[in-house]
C-alpha positions as CSV (number, residue, x, y, z in Angstrom):
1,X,33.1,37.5,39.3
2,X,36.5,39.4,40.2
3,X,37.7,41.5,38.2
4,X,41.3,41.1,36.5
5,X,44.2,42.8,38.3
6,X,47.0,43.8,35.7
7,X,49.8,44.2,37.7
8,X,53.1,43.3,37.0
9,X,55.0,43.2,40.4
10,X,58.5,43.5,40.9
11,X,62.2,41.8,40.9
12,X,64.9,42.2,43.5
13,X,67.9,39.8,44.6
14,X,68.6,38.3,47.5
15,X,71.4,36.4,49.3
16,X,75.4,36.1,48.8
17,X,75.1,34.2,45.3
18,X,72.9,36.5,44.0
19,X,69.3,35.0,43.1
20,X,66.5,37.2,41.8
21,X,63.2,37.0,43.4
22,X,60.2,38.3,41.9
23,X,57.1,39.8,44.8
24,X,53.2,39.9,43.5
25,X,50.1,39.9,44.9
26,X,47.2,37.2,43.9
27,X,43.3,37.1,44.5
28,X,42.3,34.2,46.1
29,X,39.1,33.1,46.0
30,X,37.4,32.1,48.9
31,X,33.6,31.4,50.0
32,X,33.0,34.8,52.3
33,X,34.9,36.5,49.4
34,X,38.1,37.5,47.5
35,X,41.6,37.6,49.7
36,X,44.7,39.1,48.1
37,X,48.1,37.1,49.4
38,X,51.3,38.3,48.6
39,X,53.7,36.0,47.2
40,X,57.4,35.8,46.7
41,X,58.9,33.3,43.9
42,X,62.1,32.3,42.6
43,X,63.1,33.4,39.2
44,X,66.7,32.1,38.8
45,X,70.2,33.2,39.5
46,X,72.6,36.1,38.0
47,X,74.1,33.1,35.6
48,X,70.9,32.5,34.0
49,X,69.0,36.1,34.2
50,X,71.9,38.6,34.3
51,X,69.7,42.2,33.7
52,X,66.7,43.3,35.7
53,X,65.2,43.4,32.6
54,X,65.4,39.7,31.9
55,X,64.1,39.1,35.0
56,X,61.1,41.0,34.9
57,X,60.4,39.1,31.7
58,X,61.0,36.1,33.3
59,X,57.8,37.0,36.2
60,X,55.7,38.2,33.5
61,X,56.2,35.4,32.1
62,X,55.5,33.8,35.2
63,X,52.4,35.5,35.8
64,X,51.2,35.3,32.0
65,X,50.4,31.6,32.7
66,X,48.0,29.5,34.2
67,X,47.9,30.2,38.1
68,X,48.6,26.4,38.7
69,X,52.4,26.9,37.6
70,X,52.6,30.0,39.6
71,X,50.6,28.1,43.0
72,X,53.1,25.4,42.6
73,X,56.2,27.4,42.5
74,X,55.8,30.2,45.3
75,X,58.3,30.1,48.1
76,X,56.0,30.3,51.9
């Protein structure tokens, strides 16, 4: 069984309009073993989360629920 990671990541913008992006890292399990990936996902724009803050709550969030809505949501 693997352990439980409790890490929160972290938030940064990116591009001319301003979109924050939130960057984690997420076991995967595999059948030789565990693999850490990192992903990147898309958290919204400076209209709808205008503080760091709110954004960070948004990825915790994020990361607070099932790993299904975070799988289907990460940008490659």
């Amino acid at each position: 069984m693997v352990p439980n990671r409790y890490q929160r990541g972290y938030v940064f913008t990116r591009g001319k309009s301003k979109v924050w992006y939130g960057m984690f890292r997420e076991d995967i399990r595999a059948a030789e073993g565990t693999e850490r990936r990192q992903r990147m996902i898309r958290l919204g724009t400076f209209s709808e989360l205008p503080t760091k803050n709110s954004a960070r709550n948004k990825l915790a969030e994020i990361l607070g629920s099932s790993t299904e809505k975070v799988e289907m949501s990460f940008l490659d």
